[in-house]
mmCIF file of the C-alpha atoms, coordinates in Angstrom:
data_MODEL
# 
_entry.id   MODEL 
# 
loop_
_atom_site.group_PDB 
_atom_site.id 
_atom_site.type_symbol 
_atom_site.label_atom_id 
_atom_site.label_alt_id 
_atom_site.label_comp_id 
_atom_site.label_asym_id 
_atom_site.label_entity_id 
_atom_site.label_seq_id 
_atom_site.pdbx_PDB_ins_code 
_atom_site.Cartn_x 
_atom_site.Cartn_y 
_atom_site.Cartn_z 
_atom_site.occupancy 
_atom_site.B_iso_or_equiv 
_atom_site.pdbx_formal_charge 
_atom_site.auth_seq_id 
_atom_site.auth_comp_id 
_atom_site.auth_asym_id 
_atom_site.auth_atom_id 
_atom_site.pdbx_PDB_model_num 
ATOM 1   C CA . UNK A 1 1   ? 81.361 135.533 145.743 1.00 0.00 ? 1   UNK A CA 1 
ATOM 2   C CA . UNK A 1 2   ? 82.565 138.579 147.305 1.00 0.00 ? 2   UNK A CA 1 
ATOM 3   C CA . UNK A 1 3   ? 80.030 140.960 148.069 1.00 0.00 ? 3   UNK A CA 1 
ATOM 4   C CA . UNK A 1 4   ? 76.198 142.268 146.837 1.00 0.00 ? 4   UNK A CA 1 
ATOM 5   C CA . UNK A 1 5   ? 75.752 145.995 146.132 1.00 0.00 ? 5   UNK A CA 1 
ATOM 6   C CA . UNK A 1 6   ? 72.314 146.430 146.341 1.00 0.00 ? 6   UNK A CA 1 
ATOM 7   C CA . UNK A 1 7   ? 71.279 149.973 144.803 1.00 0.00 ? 7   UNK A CA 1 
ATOM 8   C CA . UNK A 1 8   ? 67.832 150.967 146.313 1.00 0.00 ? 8   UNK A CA 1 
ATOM 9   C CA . UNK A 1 9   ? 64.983 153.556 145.276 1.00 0.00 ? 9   UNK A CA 1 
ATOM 10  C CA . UNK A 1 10  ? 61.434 154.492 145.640 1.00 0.00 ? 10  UNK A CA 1 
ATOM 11  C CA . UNK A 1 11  ? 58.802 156.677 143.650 1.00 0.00 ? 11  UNK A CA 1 
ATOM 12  C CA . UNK A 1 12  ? 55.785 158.149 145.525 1.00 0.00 ? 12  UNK A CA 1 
ATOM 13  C CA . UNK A 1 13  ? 52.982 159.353 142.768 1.00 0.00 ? 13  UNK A CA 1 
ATOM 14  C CA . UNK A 1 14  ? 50.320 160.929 145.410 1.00 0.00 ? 14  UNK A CA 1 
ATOM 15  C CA . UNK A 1 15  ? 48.048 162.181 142.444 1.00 0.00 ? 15  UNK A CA 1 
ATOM 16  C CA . UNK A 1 16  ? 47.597 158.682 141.797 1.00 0.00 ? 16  UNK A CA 1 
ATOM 17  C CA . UNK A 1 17  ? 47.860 157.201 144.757 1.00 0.00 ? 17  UNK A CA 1 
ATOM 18  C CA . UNK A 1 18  ? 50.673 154.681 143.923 1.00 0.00 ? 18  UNK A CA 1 
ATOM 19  C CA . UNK A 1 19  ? 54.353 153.714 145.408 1.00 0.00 ? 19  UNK A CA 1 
ATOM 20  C CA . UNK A 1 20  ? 56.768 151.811 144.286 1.00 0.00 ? 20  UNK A CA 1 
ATOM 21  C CA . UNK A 1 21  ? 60.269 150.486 145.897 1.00 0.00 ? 21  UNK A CA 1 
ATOM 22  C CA . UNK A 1 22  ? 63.005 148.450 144.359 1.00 0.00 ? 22  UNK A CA 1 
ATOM 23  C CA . UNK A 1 23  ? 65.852 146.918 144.050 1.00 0.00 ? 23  UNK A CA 1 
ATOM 24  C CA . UNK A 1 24  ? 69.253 146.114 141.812 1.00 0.00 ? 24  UNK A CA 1 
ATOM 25  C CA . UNK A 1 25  ? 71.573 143.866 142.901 1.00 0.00 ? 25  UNK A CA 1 
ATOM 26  C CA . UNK A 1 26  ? 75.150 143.579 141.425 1.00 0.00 ? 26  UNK A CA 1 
ATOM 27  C CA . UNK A 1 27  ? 78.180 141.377 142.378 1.00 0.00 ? 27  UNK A CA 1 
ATOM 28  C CA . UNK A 1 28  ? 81.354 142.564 142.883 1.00 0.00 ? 28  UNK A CA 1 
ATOM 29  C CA . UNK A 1 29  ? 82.388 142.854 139.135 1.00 0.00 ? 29  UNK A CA 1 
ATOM 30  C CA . UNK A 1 30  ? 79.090 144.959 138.751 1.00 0.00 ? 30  UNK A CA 1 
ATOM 31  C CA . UNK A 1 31  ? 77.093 142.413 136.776 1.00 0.00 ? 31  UNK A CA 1 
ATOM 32  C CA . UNK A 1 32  ? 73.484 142.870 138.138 1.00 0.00 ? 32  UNK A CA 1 
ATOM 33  C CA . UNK A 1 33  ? 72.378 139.544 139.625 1.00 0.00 ? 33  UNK A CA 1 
ATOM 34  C CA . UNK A 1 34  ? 68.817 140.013 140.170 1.00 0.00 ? 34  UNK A CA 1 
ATOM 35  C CA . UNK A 1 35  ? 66.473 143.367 140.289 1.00 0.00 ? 35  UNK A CA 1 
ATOM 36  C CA . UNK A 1 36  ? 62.814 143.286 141.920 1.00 0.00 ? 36  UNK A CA 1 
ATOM 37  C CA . UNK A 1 37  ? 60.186 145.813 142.532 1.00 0.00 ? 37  UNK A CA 1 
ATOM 38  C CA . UNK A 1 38  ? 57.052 146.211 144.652 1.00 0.00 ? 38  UNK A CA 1 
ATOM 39  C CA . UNK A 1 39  ? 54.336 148.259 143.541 1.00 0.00 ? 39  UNK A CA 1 
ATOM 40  C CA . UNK A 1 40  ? 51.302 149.605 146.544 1.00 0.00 ? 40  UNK A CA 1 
ATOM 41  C CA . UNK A 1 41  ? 48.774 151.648 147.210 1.00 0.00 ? 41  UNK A CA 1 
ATOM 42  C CA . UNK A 1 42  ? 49.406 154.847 148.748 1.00 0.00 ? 42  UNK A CA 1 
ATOM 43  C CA . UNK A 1 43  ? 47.622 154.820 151.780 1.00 0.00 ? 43  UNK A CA 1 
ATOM 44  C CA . UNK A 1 44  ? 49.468 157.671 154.341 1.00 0.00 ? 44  UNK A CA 1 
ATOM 45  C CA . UNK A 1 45  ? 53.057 157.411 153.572 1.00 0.00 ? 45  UNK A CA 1 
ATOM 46  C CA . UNK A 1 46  ? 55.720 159.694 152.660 1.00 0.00 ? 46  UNK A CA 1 
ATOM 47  C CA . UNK A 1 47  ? 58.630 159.643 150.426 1.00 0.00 ? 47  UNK A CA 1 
ATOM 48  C CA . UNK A 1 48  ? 60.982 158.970 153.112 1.00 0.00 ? 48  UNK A CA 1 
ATOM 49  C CA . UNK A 1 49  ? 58.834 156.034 154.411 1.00 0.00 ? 49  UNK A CA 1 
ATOM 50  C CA . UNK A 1 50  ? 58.850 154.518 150.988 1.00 0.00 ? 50  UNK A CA 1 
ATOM 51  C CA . UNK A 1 51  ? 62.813 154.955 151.117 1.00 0.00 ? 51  UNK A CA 1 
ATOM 52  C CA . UNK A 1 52  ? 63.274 152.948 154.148 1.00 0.00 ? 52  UNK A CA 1 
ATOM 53  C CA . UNK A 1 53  ? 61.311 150.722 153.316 1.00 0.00 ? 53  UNK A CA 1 
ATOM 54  C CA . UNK A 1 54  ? 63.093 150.105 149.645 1.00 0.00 ? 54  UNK A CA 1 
ATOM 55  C CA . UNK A 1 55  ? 66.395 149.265 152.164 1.00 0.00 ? 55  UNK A CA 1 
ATOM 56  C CA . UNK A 1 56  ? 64.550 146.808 154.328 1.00 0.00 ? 56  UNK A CA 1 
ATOM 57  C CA . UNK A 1 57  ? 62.963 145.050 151.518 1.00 0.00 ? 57  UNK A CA 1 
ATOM 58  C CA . UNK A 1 58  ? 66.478 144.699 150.206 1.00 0.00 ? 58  UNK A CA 1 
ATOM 59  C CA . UNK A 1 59  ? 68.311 143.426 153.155 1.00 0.00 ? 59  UNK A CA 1 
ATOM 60  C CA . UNK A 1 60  ? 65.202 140.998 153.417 1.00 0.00 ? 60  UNK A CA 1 
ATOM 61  C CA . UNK A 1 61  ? 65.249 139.813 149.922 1.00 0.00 ? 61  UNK A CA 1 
ATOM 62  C CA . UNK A 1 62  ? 68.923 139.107 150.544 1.00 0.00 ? 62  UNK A CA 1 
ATOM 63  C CA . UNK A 1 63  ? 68.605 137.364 153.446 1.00 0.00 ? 63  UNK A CA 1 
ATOM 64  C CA . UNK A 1 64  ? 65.660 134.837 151.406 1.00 0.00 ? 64  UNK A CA 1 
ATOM 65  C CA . UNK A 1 65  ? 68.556 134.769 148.941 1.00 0.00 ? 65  UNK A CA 1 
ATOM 66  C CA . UNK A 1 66  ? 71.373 133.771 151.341 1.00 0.00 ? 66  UNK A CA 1 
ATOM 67  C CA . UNK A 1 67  ? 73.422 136.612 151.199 1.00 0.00 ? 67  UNK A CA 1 
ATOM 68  C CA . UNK A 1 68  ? 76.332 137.455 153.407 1.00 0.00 ? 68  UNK A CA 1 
ATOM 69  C CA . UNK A 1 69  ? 77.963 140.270 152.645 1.00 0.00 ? 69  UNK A CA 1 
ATOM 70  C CA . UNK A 1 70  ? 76.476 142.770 151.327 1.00 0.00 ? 70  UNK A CA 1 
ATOM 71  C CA . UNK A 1 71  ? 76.956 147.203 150.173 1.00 0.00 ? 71  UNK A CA 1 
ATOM 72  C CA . UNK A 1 72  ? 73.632 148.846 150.295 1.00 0.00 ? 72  UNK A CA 1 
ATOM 73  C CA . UNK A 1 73  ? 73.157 152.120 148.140 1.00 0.00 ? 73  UNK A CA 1 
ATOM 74  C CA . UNK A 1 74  ? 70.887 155.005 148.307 1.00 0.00 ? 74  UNK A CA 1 
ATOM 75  C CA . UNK A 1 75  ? 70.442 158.409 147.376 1.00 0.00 ? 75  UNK A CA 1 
ATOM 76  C CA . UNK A 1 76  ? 68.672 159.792 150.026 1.00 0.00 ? 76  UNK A CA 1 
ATOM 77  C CA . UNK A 1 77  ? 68.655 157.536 153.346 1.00 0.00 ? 77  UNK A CA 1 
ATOM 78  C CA . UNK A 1 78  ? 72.077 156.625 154.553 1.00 0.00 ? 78  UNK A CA 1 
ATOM 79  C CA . UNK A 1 79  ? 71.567 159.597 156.861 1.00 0.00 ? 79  UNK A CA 1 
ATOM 80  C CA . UNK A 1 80  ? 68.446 158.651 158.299 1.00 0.00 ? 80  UNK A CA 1 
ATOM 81  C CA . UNK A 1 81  ? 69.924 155.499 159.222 1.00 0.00 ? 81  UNK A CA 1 
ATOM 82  C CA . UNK A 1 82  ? 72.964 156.641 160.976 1.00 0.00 ? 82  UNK A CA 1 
ATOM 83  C CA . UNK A 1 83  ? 70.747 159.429 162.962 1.00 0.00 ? 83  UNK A CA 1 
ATOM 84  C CA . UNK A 1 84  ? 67.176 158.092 163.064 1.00 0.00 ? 84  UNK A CA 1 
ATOM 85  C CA . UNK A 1 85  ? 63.924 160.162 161.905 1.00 0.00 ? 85  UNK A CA 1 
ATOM 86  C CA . UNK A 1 86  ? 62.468 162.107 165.149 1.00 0.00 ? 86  UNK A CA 1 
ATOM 87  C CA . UNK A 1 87  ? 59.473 163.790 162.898 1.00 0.00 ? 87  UNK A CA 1 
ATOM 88  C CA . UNK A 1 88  ? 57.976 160.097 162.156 1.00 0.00 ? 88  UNK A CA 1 
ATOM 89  C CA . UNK A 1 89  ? 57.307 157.476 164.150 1.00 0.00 ? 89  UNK A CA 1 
ATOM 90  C CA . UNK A 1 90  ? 56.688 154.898 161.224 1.00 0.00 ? 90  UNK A CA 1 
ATOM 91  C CA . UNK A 1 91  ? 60.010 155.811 159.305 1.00 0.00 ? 91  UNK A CA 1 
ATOM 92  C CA . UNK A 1 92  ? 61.905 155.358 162.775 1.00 0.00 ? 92  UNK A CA 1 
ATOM 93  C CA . UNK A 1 93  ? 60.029 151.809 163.217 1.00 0.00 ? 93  UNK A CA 1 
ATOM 94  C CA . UNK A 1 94  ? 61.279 150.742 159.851 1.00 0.00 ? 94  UNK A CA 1 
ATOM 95  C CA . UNK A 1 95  ? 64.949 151.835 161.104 1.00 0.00 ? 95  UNK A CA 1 
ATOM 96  C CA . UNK A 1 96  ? 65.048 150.232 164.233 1.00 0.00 ? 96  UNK A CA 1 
ATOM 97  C CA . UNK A 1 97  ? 63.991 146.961 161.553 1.00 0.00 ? 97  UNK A CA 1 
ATOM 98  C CA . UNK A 1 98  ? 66.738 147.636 159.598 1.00 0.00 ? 98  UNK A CA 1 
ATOM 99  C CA . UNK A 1 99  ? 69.456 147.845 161.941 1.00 0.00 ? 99  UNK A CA 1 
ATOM 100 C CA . UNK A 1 100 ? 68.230 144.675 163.232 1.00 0.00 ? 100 UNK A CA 1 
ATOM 101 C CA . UNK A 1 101 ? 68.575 143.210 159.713 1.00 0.00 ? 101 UNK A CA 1 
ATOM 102 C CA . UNK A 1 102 ? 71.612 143.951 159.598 1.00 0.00 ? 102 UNK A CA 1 
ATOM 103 C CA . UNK A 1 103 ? 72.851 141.763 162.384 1.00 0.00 ? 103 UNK A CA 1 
ATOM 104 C CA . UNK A 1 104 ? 72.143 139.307 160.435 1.00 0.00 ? 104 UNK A CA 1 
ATOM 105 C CA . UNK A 1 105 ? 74.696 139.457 157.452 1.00 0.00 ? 105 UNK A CA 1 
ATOM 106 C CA . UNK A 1 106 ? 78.656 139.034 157.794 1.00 0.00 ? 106 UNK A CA 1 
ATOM 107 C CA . UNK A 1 107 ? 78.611 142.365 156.593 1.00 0.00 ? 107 UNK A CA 1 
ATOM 108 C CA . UNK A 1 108 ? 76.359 144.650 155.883 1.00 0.00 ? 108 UNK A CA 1 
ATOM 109 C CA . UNK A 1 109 ? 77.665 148.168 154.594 1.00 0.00 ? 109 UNK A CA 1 
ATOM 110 C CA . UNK A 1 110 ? 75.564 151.885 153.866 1.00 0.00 ? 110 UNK A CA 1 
ATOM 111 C CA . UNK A 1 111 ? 76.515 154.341 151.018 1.00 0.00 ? 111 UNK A CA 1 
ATOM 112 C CA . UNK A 1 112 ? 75.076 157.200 150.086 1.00 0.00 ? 112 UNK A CA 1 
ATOM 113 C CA . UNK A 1 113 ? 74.407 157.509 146.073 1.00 0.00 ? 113 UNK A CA 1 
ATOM 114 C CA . UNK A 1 114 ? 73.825 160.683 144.083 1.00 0.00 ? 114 UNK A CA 1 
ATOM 115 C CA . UNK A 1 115 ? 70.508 159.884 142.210 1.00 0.00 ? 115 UNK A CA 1 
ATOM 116 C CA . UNK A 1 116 ? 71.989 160.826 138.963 1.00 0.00 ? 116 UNK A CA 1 
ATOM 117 C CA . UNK A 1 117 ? 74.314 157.676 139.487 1.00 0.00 ? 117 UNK A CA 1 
ATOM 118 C CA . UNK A 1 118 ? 71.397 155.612 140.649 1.00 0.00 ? 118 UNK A CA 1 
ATOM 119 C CA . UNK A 1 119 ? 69.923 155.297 137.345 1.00 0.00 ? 119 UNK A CA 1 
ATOM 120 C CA . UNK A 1 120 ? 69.306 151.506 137.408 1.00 0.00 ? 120 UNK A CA 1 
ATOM 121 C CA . UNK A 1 121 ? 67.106 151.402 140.439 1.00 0.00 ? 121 UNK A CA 1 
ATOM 122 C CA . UNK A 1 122 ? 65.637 154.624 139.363 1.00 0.00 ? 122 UNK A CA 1 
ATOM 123 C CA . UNK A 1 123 ? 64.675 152.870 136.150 1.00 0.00 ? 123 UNK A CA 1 
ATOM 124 C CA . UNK A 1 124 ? 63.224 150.139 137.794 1.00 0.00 ? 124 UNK A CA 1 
ATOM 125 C CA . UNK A 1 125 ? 61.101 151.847 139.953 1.00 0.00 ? 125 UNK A CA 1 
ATOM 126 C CA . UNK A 1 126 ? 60.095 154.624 137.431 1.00 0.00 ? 126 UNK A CA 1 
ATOM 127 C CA . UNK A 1 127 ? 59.013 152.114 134.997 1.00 0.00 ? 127 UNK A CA 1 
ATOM 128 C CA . UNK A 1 128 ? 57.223 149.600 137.182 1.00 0.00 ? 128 UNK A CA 1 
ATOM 129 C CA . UNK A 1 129 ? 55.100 153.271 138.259 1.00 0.00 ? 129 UNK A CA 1 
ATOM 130 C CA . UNK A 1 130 ? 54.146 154.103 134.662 1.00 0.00 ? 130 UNK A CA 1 
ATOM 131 C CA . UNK A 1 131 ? 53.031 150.294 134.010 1.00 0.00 ? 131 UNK A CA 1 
ATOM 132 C CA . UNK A 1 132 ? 51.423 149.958 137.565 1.00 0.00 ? 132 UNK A CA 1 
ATOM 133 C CA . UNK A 1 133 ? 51.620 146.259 137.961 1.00 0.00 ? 133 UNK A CA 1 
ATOM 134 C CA . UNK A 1 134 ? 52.989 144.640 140.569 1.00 0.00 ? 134 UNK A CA 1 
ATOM 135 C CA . UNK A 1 135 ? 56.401 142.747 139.951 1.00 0.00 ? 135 UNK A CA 1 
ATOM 136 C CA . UNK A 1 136 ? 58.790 140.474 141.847 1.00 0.00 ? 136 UNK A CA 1 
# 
């Protein structure tokens, strides 16, 4: 099958205390495969939490799925991954997760994505906000 780009992004709404993360998968001819979203509470979090936590959800979707190889994008935590978050101790937790993850997979591969090309994900997430239900 080749590989699984998996384009990732989160939307934090404190006023109204809602988050949401998610998910579109594509296959190597860009045909998306499968797209998923999980909405939450608030609670303390942060933007770059929810980020994080949009890649790990990804990696562990694709892992329930049973997939090997696979080309994670994001727009704004590549970086955070490949030099760690000293200023939280919950987004570094969800790193050190991740980077176990990803021993997991044949291959497992990080890109960064301008947002403005991330419009899929963004969608996804942006929608699933305004509706506020939860979806899988």
């Amino acid at each position: 099958m080749g590989f699984v780009k998996l384009s990732t992004d989160a939307v934090v709404q404190q006023k109204e205390g809602v988050s949401v993360v998610g998910n579109v998968a594509r296959n190597s001819a860009e045909h998306i495969l499968t797209a998923w979203s999980f909405t939450a509470t608030l609670g303390i979090s942060s933007f770059k939490l929810k980020e994080v936590e949009a890649i790990r959800l990804a990696l562990l979707k694709s892992l329930k799925i049973h997939w090997s190889n696979i080309w994670v994008e994001s727009s704004a935590m590549v970086n955070l991954l490949h030099h760690g978050d000293t200023n939280d101790v919950r987004v570094g937790v969800v790193i050190a997760n991740i980077l176990y993850l990803v021993k997991c997979f044949t291959s497992c591969v990080f890109s960064s994505i301008l947002r403005r090309d991330n419009r899929a994900s963004h969608g996804l997430v942006s929608h699933a906000t305004r509706h506020k239900k939860l979806s899988t």
